[in-house]
N, C-alpha and C positions, 0 to 999 in steps of 0.2 A: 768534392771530386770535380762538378764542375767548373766551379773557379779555378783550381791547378791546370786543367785541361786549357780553358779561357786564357790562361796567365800563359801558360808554356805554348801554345800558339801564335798568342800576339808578340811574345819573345823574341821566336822566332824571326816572326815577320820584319820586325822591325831592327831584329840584332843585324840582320841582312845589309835592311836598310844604313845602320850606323856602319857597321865595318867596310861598306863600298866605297863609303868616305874618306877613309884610310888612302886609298892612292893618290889622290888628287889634294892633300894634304901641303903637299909638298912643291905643287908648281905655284908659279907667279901669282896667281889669283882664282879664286875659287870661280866654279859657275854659278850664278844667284840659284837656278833651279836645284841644284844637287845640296845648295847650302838649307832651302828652305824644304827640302823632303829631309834631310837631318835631323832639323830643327824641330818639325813635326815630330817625329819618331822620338825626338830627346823630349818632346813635350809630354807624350804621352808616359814616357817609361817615367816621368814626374810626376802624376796621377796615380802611375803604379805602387812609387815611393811612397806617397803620401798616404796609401790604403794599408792602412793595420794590418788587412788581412794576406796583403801581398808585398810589404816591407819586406819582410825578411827573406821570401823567396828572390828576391834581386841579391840580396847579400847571401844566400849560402850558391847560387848562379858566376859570381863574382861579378855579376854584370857592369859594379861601380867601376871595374878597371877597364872596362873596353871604352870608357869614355873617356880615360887618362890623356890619350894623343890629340884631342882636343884641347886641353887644358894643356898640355907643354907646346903648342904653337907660338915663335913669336912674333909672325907677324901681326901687325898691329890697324890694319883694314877692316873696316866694318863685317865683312863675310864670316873673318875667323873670331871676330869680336862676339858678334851673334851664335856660334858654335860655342866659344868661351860661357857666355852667359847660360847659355841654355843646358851645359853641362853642370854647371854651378848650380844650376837650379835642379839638377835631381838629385845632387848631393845635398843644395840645401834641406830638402824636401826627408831627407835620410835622418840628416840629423835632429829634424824640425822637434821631434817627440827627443827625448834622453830614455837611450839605446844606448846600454855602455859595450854589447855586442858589437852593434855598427860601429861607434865609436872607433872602440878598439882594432876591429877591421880594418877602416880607412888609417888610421895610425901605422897599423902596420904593414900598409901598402905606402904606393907613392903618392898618396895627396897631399901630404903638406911642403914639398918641396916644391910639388903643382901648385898649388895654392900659393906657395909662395913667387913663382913664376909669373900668375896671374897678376899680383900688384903690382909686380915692376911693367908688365909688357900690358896691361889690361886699359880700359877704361876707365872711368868713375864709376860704373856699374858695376862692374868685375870687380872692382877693389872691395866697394862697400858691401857684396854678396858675400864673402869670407866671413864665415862665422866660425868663431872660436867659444868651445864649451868647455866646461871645465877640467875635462880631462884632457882636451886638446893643452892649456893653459898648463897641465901638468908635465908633457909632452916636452911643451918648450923652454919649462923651467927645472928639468931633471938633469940636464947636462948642458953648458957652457957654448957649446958649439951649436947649438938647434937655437940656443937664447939670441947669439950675437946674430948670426943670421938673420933670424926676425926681426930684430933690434936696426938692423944693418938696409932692410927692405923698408922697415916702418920709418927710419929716420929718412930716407931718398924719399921718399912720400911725401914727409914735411917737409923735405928743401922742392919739391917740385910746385908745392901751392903756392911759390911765390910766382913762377911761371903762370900757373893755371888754378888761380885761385878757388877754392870749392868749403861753402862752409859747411854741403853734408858732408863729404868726406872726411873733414877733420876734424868733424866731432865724432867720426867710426875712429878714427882714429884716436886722438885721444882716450875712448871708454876703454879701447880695447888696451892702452898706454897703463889705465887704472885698473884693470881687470891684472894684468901681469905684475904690476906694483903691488898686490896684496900677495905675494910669494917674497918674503926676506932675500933671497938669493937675487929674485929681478929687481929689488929696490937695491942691493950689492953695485948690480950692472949698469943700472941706469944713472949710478952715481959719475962713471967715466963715457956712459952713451947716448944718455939722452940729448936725443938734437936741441945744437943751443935757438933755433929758428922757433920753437917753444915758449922762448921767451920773447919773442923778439914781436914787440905792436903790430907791427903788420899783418902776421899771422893771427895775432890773438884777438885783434879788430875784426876777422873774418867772425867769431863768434861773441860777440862782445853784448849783443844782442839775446842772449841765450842762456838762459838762468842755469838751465842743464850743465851745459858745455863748461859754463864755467866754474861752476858747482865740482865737475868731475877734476879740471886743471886744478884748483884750489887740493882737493884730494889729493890728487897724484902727487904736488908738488909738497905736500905735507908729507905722503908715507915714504917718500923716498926720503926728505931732510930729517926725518925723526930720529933716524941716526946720530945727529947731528945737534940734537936736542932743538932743535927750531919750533916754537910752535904754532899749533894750525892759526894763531890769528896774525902774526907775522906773514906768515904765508900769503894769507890773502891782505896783507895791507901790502904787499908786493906785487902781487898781480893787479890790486887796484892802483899801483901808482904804473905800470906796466899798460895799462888801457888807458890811461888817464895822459900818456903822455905822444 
């Protein structure tokens, strides 16, 4: 009893706090103080998420959705950046435990087009915060149109690391390339999607370095050709003349 009291109090307090944020959304530039009393409140309601005992009181509250209008900002300024991440981080914080409750929740609200939002207008932090679990993963491989989408965000990811080179990033990227390549249907898609900059040295020298990273390309690039009968040691005698050159 105490703790619900505790919980529905500082709720309160700080749902205040978040939705006042709401107006000022929208002009030119945030004020640094109104962003860092946000960010506080978004901190805390992330402590909230991460308690067992008060997870799910955020999720039957809806409180994940009042933090939606931060995550569809697109400007691209440190203030709403910092809003971006700190939002992500109490969604991380939700998903962190497998909750196919939450899960499902956030599904079938707006977070994954948010989410999706995020990696086109975010930073390298915001991109690499996006966690995909496996129901998510089932989400985007049940219909066509959620696939290319993501498909469509994930490959403008890889043509931007030629701009803005980043080797953690595209190793988030790639896993999560391999993570959707164990669904028949996304190794279908990736047959006419996968960005050809995948293959291309430049890119792949950013992880060349990285037993992981390359470990994971070697994979992906096996269970998409398997169709194809190619097998896993061709693969990687491809990728090694691909680094090699």
């Amino acid at each position: 009893m105490q703790l619900t009291i505790i919980f529905g109090l500082v709720t309160i307090q700080y749902f205040r706090e978040i939705t006042s944020a709401y107006r000022i959304l929208s002009s030119p530039e945030l004020v640094a103080r109104a962003t860092n009393n946000v960010c506080n409140a978004l901190a805390l309601l992330q402590c909230v998420a991460s308690n067992p005992n008060t997870r799910m009181n955020l999720i039957q509250a809806n409180i994940p959705c009042y933090l939606y209008p931060f995550l569809g900002v697109k400007n691209k300024e440190k203030p709403y950046e910092y809003l971006r991440l700190t939002s992500l981080g109490v969604i991380g914080a939700l998903v962190k435990v497998d909750n196919a409750e939450i899960v499902h929740f956030l599904l079938q609200s707006e977070i994954v087009p948010l989410c999706l939002r995020c990696m086109e207008v975010g930073n390298e932090l915001s991109k690499t915060k996006i966690l995909v679990q496996d129901e998510g993963l089932r989400y985007f491989c049940s219909f066509a149109e959620r696939f290319f989408a993501l498909a469509r965000v994930m490959g403008t990811m890889v043509d931007n690391l030629v701009e803005e080179p980043s080797q953690r990033l595209l190793k988030h990227i790639i896993h999560c390339y391999v993570r959707l390549s164990g669904c028949p249907r996304a190794c279908d898609g990736f047959k006419i999607c996968l960005p050809i900059r995948l293959r291309d040295a430049a890119i792949l020298n950013l992880v060349r370095d990285d037993p992981i990273a390359l470990e994971w390309l070697r994979q992906l690039f096996f269970n998409i050709a398997t169709g194809n009968r190619v097998s896993s040691s061709a693969i990687g005698e491809t990728l090694g003349s691909l680094l090699a050159s």
